[in-house]
N, C-alpha and C positions, 0 to 999 in steps of 0.2 A: 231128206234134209237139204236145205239149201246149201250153196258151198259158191265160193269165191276163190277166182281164178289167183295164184299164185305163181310168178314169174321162175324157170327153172332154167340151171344151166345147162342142161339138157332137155332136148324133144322128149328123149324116151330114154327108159333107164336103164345107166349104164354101171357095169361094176365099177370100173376104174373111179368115179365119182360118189360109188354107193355110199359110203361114210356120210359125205359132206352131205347128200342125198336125205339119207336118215335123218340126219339134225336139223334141214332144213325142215319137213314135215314136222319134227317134233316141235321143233319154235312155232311153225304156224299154227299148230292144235292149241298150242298154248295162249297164243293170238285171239283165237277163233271163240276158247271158253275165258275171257276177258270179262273179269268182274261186274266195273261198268256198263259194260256194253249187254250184257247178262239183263241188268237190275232194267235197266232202261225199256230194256225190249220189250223184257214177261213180267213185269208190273205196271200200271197206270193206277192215277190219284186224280179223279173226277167227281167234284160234287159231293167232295166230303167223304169219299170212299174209297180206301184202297185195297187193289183187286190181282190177283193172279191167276192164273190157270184155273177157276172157276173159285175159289175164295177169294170174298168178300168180305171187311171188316168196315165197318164206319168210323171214322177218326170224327168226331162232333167237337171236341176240344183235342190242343195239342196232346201228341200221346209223351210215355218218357220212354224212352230207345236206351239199350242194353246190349252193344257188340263185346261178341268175345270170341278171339279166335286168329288164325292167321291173313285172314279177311277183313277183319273185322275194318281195317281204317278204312279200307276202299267200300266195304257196303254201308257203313254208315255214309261215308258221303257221298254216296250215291242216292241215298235213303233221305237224306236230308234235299238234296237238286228234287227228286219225284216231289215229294212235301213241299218245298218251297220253303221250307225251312222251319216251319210249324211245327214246331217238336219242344215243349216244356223245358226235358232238362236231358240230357244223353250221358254213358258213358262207355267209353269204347278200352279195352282190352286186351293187348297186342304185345305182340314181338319186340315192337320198336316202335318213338314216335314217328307223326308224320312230319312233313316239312311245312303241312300249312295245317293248323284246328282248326274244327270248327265253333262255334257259337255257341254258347251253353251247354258243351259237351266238356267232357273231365276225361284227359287223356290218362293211363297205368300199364309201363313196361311189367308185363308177366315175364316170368320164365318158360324154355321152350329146349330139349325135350324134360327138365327136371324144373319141378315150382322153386319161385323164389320167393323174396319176401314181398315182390310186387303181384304176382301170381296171388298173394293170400289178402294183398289192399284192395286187388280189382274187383276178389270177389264178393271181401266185408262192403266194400264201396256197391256193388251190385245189391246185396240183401238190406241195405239200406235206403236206396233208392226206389223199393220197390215195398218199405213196411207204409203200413198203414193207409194203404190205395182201398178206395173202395168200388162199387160193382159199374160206377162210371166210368172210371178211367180207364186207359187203354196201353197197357204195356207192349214194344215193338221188340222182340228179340231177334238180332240178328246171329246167328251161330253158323261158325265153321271148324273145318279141321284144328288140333293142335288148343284147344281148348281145356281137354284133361290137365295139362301141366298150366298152360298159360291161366287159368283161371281155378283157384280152389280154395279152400277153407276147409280144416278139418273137423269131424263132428263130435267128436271127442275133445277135449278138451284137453286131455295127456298127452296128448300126441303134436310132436313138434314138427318143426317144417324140416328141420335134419332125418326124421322118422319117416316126412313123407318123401324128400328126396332119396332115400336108400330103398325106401320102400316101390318107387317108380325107377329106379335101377334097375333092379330086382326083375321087373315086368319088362323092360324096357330092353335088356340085354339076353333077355332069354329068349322061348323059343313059343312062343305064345301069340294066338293072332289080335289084330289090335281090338276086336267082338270080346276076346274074354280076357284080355286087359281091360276093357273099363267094364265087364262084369265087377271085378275086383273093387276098381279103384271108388264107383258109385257106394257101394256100403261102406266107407271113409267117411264122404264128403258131407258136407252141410249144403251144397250148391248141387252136387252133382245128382244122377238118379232123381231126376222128378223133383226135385229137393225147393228150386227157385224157384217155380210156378208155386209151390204150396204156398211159399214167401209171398210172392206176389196174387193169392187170390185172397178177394175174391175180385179182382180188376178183371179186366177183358185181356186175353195174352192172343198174341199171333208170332207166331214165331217163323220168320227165314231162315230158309239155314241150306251150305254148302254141304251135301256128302262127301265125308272119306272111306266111306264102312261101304261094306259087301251089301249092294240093291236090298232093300226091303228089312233093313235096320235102321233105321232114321233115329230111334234113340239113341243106337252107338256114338252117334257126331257128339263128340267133346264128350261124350260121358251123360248123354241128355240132361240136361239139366233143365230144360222144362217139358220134358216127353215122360207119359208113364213108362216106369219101368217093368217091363216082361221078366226079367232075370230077378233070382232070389238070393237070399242068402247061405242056404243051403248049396246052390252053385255055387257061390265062391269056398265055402269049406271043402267040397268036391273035389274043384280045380286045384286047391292049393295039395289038399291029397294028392291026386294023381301025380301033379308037377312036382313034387315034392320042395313044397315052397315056405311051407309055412316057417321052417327052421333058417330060414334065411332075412326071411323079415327082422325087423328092429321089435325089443323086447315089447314095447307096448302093444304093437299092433300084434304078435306072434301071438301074445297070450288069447285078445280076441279071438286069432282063430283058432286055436286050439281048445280053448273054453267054449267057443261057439256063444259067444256075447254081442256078437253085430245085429244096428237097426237092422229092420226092415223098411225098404224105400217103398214109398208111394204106387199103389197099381193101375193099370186101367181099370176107367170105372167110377174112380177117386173121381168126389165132386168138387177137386181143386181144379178141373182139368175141364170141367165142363163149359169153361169159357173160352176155349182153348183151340184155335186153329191155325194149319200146321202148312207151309208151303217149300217146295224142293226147287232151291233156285238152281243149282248147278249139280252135278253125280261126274261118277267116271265114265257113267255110258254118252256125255255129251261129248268128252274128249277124245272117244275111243273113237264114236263115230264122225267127228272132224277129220283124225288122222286117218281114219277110212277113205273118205270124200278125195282129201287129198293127193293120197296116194294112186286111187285110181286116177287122177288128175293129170299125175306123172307119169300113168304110162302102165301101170300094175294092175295085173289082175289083184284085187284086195277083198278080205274077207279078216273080219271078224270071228275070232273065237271067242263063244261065250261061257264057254267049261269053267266052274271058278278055279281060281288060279292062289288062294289064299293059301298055301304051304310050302315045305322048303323048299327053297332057293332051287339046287337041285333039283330037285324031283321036279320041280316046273320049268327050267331049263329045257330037260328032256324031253317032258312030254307036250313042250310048245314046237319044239323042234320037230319031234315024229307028227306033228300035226302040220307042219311046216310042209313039212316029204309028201303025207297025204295030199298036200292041196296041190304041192307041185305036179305030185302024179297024174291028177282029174285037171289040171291045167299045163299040157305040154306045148312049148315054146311060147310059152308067156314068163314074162319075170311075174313073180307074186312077192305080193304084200302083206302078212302077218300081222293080224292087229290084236294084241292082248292086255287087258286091265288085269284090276286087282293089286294086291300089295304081298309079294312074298316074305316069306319069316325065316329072319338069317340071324342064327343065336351068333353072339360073338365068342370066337374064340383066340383072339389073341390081344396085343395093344398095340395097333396099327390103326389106322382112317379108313374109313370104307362105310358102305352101308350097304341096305337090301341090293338098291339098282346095280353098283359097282359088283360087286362080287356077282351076280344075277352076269352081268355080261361079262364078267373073267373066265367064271365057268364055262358060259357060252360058247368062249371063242376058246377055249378046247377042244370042243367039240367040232366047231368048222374050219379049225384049221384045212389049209391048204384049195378052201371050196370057194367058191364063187357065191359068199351069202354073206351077210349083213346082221348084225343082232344089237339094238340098243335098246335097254331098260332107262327111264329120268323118271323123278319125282316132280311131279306136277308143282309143289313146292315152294322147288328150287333149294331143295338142301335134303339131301341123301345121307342117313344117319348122322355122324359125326365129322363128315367133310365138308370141304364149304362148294360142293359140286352137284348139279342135279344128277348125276346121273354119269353114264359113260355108253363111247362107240366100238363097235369091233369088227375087223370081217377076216376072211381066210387069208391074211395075211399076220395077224396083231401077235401070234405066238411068234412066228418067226423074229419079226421086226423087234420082239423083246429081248429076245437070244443074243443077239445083237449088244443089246445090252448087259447081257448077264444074268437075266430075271426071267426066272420060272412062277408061273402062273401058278401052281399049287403050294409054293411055301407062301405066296404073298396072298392067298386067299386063307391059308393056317393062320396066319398072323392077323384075319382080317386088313388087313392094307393093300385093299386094291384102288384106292384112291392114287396113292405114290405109283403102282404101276402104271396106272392111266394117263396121270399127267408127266411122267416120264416119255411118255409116246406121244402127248400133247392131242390126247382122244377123252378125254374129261368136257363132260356138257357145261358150260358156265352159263347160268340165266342170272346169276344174282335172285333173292327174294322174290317169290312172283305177286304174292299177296293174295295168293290161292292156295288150294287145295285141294283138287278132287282125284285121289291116289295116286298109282304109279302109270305108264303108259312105256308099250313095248312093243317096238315093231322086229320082225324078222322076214329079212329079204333074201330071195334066192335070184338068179340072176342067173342060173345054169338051163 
């Protein structure tokens, strides 16, 4: 992969600056998987045709474009610059407006992590924009992370948006990876699971879309909403069994699953989907390996682990760190650079600020106290659960320097609030919104 040089304050890496170190890499990986600069590169619209990594769709008349996601404002108007603007009628689906619209698009603040009532406009405004297409026209779907909440409709009709907000609580606070939350939430939805392509055939669909899910789930993004669905319904009465979920649910939905009364979503195969093709503008494996690139840039031996990393917080702490020791071992008198994706699963257990990343390197830097190493977890993001933080820095020094203050690392991880411990130390990552989303991104550095 190519890589561009990045100016450091240091030749070569040193502990004393390891912190500042981390974040730098981490901003420039962030940099490096840049929306824009994404859409521009690995698409072209020649001759009536637009192309990516070997799909091809013909645009013969303007198509109608459909973003939804935390992406969504930046690929649509990236989507619109390639076009030139040739696009019937758009609507985009977001967190937040932008500062400048575009042309024939219809802007709708969703909800983000819980639906709101614009979350359920963008989506009825979605399945309306797409009734009554026939096998000429050409639906553009842009889809990224954060989709599930930002964009939905319920398929039931009983079922309120107070139902669906407890009901993504419920998912949302527990212990559950983001693959079998939208197991769940697809047999809801009227959009989700394959649900919007059905709406939208028999037109031509192509759908772009950001990964936030674990490689080679491309329906997980937002809850596919126009990808077949693999997962059944039988899974979710399953999962809710095991989790012991169902009794937690709001009456309406409870009863569904405990009566075993949920659709069935659309499968591959479905000849709704036969017009249907699919392109991966962004993943976490682009991120992971910028921060790679980089890192050896600054001076570190770096390597990538590819072990999946989707389980608790903990137990991935650990077993990134003993992976850490191993490479240091096979790499003597080199610093190294640790590079791990994925998204870890941190049930909440108290009513404090924090999220996966935060509590991810509180624990961390339990473990390196006193050591000459580095540990930072950020949400690609740029919002780490409930904080308004990507993420957080640590190294063998952050327990001491907290003591200091008073604050022990395991009451404020009880409490989930390891957001307050972090920025009490003023080691809290700020990117603000990035208007991306390809998961989490974590480096661990030794420097012994």
């Amino acid at each position: 992969m190519a890589t561009q040089r990045h100016p450091l304050t240091e030749p070569k890496p040193a502990y004393t600056n390891g912190r500042q170190l981390a974040q730098h890499i981490f901003m420039a990986s962030l940099a490096m998987v840049d929306v824009r600069r994404a859409m521009l590169r690995k698409l072209q619209f020649t001759r009536g045709e637009l192309s990516g990594d070997g799909v091809t769709v013909s645009v013969s008349k303007p198509p109608r474009v459909i973003a939804f996601g935390k992406a969504a404002v930046r690929m649509a108007a990236a989507l619109d610059e390639i076009l030139g603007g040739i696009v019937e009628s758009g609507l985009v689906v977001a967190p937040a407006e932008p500062a400048k619209k575009l042309d024939r698009f219809r802007y709708v603040v969703g909800g983000h992590p819980y639906p709101t009532e614009g979350s359920i406009e963008g989506a009825r405004a979605a399945l309306e924009l797409v009734s009554g297409l026939t096998p000429d026209d050409l639906v553009i779907f842009l889809v990224s992370g954060g989709g599930s909440a930002l964009f939905e409709s319920p398929l039931y009709s009983d079922i309120t948006l107070a139902n669906l907000v407890e009901f993504n609580r419920v998912l949302v606070t527990g212990d559950l990876p983001i693959e079998q939350m939208n197991v769940l939430r697809k047999h809801l939805s009227a959009v989700k699971g394959g649900r919007l392509a059905v709406a939208a055939s028999p037109a031509r669909q192509f759908t772009i879309y950001i990964s936030d899910v674990p490689e080679g789930a491309p329906s997980m993004v937002s809850s596919g909403a126009t990808f077949p669905d693999e997962s059944t319904r039988d899974q979710c009465y399953e999962l809710a069994e095991r989790h012991e979920l169902a009794a937690k649910f709001p009456a309406g939905i409870r009863e569904r699953f405990e009566s075993r009364l949920l659709e069935e979503t659309p499968k591959p195969g479905d000849e709704c989907f036969s017009r249907s093709s699919y392109f991966c503008l962004l993943s976490n494996r682009d991120v992971v390996e910028a921060a790679a690139a980089l890192a050896s840039e600054a001076g570190f031996y770096a390597e990538i682990d590819s072990a999946v990393w989707d389980a608790d917080y903990k137990q991935v702490a650990e077993s990134a760190l003993a992976s850490l020791d191993r490479c240091v071992a096979a790499h003597p008198e080199r610093s190294v650079c640790l590079i791990v994706g994925g998204e870890v699963i941190c049930a909440v257990t108290g009513h404090g600020i924090g999220g996966r990343n935060l509590s991810f390197t509180l624990y961390a830097a339990e473990k390196i106290e006193s050591r000459r190493r580095v540990v930072l977890s950020g949400a690609t993001d740029g919002r780490d659960g409930n904080s308004p933080s990507s993420g957080a820095v640590a190294d063998g020094n952050t327990v001491a320097r907290a003591r200091a203050f008073g604050m022990g690392a395991g009451s404020y991880l009880a409490e989930s609030d390891a957001y307050h411990f972090f920025r009490t130390l003023g080691d809290t990552i700020e990117t603000g919104f990035t208007d991306n989303n390809v998961r989490d991104l974590r480096l661990l550095m030794s420097f012994e």
